[in-house]
TORVEX-465564 format. One record per residue (C-alpha): x, y, z; residue in one letter. Coordinates in steps of 0.2 Angstrom, whole numbers, padded with zeros to 4 digits, always signed. Layout:
<atoms>
XYZa;...
</atoms>
This chain:
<atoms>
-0174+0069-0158x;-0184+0053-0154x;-0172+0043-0165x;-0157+0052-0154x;-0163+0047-0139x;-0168+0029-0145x;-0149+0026-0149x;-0143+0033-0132x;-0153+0020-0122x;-0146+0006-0134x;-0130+0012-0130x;-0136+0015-0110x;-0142-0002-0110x;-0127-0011-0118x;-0113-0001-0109x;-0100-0012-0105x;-0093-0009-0086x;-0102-0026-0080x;-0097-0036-0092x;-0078-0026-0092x;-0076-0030-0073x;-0079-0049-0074x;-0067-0049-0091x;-0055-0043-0080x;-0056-0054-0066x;-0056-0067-0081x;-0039-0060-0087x;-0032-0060-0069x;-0036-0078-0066x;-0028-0083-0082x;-0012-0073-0079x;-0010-0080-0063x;-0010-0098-0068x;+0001-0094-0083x;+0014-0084-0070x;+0018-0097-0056x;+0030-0085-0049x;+0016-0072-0045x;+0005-0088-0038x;+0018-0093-0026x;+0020-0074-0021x;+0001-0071-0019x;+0000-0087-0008x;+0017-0082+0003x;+0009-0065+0003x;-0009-0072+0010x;-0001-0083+0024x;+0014-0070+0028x;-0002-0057+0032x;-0013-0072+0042x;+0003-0076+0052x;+0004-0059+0056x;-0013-0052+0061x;-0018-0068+0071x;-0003-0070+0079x;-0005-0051+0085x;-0023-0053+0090x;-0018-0069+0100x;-0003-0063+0107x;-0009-0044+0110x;+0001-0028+0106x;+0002-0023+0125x;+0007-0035+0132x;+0022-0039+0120x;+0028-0021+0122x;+0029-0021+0139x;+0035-0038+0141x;+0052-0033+0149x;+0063-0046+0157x;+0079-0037+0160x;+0089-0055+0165x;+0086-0064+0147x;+0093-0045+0138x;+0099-0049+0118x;+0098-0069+0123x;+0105-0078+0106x;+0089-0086+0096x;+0088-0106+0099x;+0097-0113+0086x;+0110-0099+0085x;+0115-0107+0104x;+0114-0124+0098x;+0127-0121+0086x;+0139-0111+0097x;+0135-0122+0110x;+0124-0119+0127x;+0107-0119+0134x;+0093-0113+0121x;+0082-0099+0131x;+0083-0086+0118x;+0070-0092+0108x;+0066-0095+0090x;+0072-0077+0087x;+0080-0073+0103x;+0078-0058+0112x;+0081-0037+0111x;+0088-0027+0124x;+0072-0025+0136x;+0073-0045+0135x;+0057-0044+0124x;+0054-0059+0112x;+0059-0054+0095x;+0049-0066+0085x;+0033-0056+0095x;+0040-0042+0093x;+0042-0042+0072x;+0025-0049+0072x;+0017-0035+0081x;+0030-0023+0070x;+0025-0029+0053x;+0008-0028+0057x;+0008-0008+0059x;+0020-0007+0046x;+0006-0016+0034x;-0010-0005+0042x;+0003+0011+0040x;+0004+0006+0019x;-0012-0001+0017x;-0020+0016+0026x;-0008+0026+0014x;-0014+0018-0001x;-0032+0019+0003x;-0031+0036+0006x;-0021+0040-0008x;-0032+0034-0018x;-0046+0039-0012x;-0040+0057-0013x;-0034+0053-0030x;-0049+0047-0037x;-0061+0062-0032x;-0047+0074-0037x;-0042+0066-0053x;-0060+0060-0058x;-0069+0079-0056x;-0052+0086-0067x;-0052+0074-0079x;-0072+0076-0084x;-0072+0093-0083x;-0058+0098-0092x;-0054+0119-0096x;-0051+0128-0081x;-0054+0114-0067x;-0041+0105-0074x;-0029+0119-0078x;-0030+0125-0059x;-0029+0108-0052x;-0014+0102-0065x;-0005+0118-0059x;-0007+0114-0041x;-0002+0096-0045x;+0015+0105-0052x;+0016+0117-0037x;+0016+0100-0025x;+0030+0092-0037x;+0043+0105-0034x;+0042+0102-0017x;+0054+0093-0008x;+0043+0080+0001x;+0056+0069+0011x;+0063+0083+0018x;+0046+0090+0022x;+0039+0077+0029x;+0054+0074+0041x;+0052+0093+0046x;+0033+0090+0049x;+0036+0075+0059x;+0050+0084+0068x;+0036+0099+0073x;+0021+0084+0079x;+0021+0079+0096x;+0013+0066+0101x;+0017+0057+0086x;+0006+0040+0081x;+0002+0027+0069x;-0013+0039+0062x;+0001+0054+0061x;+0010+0041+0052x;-0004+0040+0039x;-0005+0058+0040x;+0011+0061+0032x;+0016+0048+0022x;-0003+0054+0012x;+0000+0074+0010x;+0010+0072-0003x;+0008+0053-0012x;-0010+0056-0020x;-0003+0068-0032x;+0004+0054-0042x;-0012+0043-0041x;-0023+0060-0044x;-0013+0063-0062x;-0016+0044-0067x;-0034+0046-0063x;-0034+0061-0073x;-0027+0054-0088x;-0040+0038-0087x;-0054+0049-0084x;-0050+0061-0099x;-0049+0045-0111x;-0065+0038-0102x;-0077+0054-0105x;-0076+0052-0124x;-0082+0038-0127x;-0100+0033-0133x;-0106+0027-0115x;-0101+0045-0108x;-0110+0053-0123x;-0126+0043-0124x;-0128+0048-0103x;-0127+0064-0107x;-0142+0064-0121x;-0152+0056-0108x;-0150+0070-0097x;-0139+0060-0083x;-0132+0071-0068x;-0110+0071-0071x;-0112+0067-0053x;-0121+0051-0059x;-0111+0048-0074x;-0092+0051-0067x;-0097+0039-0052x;-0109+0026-0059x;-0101+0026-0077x;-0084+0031-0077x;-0077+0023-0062x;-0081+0006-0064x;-0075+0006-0078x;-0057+0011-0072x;-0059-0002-0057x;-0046-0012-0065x;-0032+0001-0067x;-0034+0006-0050x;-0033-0010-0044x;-0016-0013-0049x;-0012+0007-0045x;-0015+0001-0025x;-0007-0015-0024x;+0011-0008-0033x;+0010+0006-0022x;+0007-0002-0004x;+0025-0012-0004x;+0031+0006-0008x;+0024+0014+0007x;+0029+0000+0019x;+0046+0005+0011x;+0044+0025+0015x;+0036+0021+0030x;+0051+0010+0033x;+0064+0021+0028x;+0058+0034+0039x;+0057+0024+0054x;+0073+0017+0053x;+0081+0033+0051x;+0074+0040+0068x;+0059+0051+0059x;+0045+0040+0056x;+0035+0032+0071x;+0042+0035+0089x;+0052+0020+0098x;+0039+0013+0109x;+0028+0010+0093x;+0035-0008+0085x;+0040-0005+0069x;+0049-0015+0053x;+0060+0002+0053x;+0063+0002+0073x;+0070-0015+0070x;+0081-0014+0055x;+0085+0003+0065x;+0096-0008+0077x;+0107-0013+0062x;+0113+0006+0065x;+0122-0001+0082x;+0140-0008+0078x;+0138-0020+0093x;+0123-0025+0085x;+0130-0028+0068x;+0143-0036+0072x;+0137-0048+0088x;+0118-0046+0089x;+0111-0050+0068x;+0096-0058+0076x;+0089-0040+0081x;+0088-0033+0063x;+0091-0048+0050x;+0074-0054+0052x;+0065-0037+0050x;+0076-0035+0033x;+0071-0054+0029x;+0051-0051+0029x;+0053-0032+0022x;+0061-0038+0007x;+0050-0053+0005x;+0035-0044+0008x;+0040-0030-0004x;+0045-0042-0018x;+0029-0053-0017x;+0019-0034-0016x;+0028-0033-0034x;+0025-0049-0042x;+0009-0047-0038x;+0006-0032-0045x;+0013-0033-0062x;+0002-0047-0066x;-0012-0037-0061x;-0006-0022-0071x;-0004-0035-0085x;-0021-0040-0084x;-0030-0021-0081x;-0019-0016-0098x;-0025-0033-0106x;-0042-0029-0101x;-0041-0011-0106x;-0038-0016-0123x;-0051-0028-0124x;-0062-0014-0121x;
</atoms>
């Protein structure tokens, strides 16, 4: 029995979540200067996000939604008048129809359109871990009922659920945003969880805690979680350009956040207007413009750091 114990502190002691969470900022680094495409997409990314969240603290979110001047309505942006010739009072972006600046307004619209995702993805996973963590350990019937109840919430059609739920909400906010977008997106992260954890709780660590007599509070938490730190990692960062693209998608359909909420969606919304189409691109060209290239650094990004969580499992 004492020579039992003696190997499970060896093992205890040598476990290796410390030294598997610097390997994979290690493997990250390395990836990153080997892909310069997902360097420059990391670096646009930063500054595209500082633009965006100082110019809204500087500029305020009040007082560019209710900055109305009704005699520059849908002004031309500057250089779109210098080309067809006439004064430049339009701005760099021109104006909307309440006469609002636009490049104010897609500031302060990306900017609840990146808190909606990032507040999606943190609860997501969030929820996902505590779901997929407790099911994956356990096993036998915890996992049965929860698997089952993952399946029951597949089935469902959630686009046209969440459009009848927002359709029932009055009142309707950013946080109502979150809400929604969440009820139904931490299935996926609460199977991948699942499947990590169940590879996780086999493995001589997991045992060795046991033999010491370690709470499965303790050892799911302390033990098995940082060691899925890197998968999760790259889980969040692939998933938050896809729910600035729901959240998007709803908006600009007339069932996500409510008009006088700025939005990416609201913006691209105005595409939907044929006299905007065809006379007025400067109210919804850019809010495609900074979607996409947000969306597409969101990606580059995160396949180098699924690269380096796979990389860093197999080092493992």
């Amino acid at each position: 029995m004492d020579t039992n114990i003696n190997e499970a502190m060896a093992l205890e002691d040598n476990m290796p979540s410390e030294v598997r969470l610097v390997s994979f900022w290690k493997i990250l680094w390395k990836e990153l200067k080997s892909d310069k495409t997902a360097m420059f997409s990391l670096v646009l990314l930063i500054t595209l996000v500082a633009i965006i969240f100082i110019g809204t603290a500087v500029l305020g979110t009040e007082d560019v939604v209710r900055s109305i001047d009704v005699f520059n309505r849908n002004e031309p942006p500057t250089w779109w008048r210098w080309g067809n010739g006439g004064s430049a009072t339009g701005g760099i972006l021109g104006t909307d129809e309440a006469g609002r600046d636009m490049l104010h307004i897609l500031i302060v619209s990306a900017q609840n359109s990146l808190i909606i995702g990032l507040m999606v993805s943190v609860v997501t996973i969030i929820v996902g871990l505590v779901v997929g963590l407790f099911a994956g350990y356990y096993g036998g019937h915890i996992d049965n009922v929860t698997m089952r109840f993952l399946d029951m919430i597949a089935i469902i059609p959630t686009l046209m659920m969440m459009i009848v739920l927002r359709v029932l909400m009055t009142n309707f906010t950013i946080w109502h945003m979150v809400f929604l977008l969440s009820l139904f997106a931490w299935t996926g992260r609460a199977r991948l969880i699942r499947n990590l954890t169940m590879g996780q709780r086999v493995q001589d660590y997991v045992d060795a805690s046991r033999t010491l007599g370690t709470r499965n509070i303790t050892i799911i938490f302390k033990k098995i979680l940082p060691n899925l730190t890197a998968m999760v990692s790259a889980d969040i960062i692939l998933t938050l350009g896809f729910n600035i693209g729901v959240e998007t998608g709803l908006t600009m359909l007339g069932f996500g956040l409510p008009p006088g909420t700025p939005s990416l969606g609201s913006l691209i919304g105005n595409a939907l207007q044929s006299v905007n189409m065809q006379f007025r691109q400067w109210n919804w060209v850019p809010a495609i413009v900074l979607v996409f290239t947000i969306m597409f650094c969101i990606n580059f990004v995160g396949q180098v750091v699924s690269r380096a969580a796979n990389a860093q499992q197999r080092l493992s």
